[in-house]
C-alpha positions in Angstrom: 132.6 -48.3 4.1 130.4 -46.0 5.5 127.6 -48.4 6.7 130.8 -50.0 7.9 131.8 -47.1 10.4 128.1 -46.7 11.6 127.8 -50.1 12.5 131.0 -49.5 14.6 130.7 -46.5 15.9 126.7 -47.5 17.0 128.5 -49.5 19.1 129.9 -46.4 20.8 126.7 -45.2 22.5 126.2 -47.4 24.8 128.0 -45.8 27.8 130.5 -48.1 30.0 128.2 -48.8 32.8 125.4 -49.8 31.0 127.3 -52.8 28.6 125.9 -56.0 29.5 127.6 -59.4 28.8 127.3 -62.7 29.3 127.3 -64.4 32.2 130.3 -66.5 31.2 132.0 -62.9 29.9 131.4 -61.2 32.9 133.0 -64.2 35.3 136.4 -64.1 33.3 136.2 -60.2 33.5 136.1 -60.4 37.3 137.8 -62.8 37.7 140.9 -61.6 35.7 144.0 -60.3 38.8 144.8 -56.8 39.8 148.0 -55.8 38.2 148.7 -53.0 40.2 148.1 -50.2 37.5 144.7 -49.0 38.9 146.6 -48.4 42.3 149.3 -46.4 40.9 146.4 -44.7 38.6 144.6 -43.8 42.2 147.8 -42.6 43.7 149.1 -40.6 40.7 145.4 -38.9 40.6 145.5 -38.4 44.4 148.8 -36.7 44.3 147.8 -34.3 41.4 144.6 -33.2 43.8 146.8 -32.7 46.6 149.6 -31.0 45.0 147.4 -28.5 42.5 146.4 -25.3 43.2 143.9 -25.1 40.9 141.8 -27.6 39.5 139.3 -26.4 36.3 137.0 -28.4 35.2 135.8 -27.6 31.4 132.9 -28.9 29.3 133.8 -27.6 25.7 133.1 -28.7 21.8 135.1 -31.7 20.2 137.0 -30.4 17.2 134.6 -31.7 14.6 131.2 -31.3 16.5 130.0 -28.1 14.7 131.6 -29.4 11.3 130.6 -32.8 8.7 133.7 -32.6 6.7 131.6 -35.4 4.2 129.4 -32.1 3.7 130.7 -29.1 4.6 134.3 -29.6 3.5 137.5 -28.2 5.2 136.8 -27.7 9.0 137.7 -24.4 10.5 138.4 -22.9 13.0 138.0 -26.5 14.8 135.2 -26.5 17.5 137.1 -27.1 20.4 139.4 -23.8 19.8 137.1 -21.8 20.7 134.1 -23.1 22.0 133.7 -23.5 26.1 130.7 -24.4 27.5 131.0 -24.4 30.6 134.7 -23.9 32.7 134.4 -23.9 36.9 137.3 -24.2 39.6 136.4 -26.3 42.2 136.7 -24.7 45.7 138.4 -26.6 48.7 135.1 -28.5 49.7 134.4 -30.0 45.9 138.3 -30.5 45.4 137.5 -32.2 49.1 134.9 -34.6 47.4 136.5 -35.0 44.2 139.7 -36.6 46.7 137.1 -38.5 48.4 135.6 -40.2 45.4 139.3 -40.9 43.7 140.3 -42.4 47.7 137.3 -44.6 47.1 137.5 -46.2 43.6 138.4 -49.5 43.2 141.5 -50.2 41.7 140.7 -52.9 38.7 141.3 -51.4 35.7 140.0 -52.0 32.1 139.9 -55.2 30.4 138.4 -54.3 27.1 138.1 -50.7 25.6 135.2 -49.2 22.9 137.0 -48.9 19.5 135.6 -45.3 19.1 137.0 -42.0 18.3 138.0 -40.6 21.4 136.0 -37.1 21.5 136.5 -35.5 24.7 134.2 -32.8 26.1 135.2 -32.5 29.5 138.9 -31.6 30.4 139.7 -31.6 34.8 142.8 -29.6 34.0 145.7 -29.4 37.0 147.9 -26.3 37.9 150.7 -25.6 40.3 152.3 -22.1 41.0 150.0 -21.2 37.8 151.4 -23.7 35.1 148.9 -26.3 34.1 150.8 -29.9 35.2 148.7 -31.9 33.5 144.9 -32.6 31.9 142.7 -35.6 32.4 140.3 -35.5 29.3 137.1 -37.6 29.4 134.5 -39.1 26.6 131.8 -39.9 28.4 130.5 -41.2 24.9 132.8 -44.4 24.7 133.8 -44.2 28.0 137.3 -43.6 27.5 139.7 -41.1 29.7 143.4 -40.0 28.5 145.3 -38.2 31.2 148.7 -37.3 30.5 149.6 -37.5 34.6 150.2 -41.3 34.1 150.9 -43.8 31.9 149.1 -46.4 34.1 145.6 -47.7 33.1 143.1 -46.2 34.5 140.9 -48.2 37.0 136.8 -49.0 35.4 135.5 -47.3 38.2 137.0 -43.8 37.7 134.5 -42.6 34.9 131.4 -43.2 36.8 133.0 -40.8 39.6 134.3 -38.8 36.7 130.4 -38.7 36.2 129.5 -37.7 39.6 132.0 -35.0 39.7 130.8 -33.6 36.2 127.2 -33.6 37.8 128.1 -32.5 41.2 129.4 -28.7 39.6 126.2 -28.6 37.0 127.5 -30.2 34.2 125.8 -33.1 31.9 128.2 -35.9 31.0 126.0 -35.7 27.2 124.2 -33.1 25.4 123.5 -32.4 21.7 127.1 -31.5 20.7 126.5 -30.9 17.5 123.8 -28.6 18.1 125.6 -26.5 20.5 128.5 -25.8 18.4 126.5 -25.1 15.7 124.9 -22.8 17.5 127.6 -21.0 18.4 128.9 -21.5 14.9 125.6 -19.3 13.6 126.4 -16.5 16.4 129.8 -15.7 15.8 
């Protein structure tokens, strides 16, 4: 079972833009039709930007990254409780670009999706007269992104400006998650 779940989750590191099919894979990927979702996706998105007035961006532990339950048995306090990396607010002119690159995407959306664990790191969290309306969490490790502002698909082009974003503030999209949370494990 266990060489079972490697094998699968193995799969999981090769980020989305780097997966290569076939030729004859590729062609019916592109050439499947735009159902509409990636536009709504876009426009949902662009109205959150517009309408927030605050938007944090956080790069913070997965609940399990500082804990092997196989070894080390129950896991607490989970990771992600209390471990933030890195937390900015953008400021008008990167809330400017981060409009820019949303305006821009293309709206096809997904096809096929990595049968990972979704472990998000990064969380671009949305607030209006001070309540959070909504949070857009991101694995850049399988490539996946669950925002609970739509229930459209997202479009395939919205993690690698999810990417750019994430770089643009000083962020990395992957580090050594385990390592950092059990460094901050050791600290506290």
């Amino acid at each position: 079972m266990t060489l079972f779940l490697m094998t699968l989750l193995g799969a999981c590191y090769t980020p989305p833009s780097e997966r290569k099919f076939s030729a004859e894979v590729q062609a019916l990927l592109d050439a499947e039709p735009d159902n509409g979702e990636g536009r709504l996706y876009i426009a949902e998105l662009a109205d959150a930007i517009r309408k927030a007035d605050r938007i944090v961006v956080t790069e913070h532990a997965y609940e399990y990254d500082g804990v092997d339950p196989y070894i080390d048995g129950k896991p607490e306090p989970k990771a992600h409780d209390i471990f933030v990396y890195s937390s900015k607010e953008l400021t008008s002119s990167e809330r400017a670009s981060f409009m820019q690159k949303v305006s821009n995407l293309a709206p096809k959306t997904e096809s096929a999706f990595a049968a990972c664990i979704f472990e998000p790191r990064h969380t671009v969290t949305f607030y209006q007269a001070g309540k959070q309306t909504s949070a857009l969490r991101i694995c850049f490790h399988c490539g996946d992104i669950k925002w609970d502002g739509s229930r459209n698909t997202q479009p395939s082009s919205l993690l690698p400006a999810l990417g750019k974003l994430i770089a643009s503030i000083g962020m990395k999209e992957e580090r050594d998650w385990r390592a950092l949370a059990l460094a901050r494990i050791q600290r506290n």
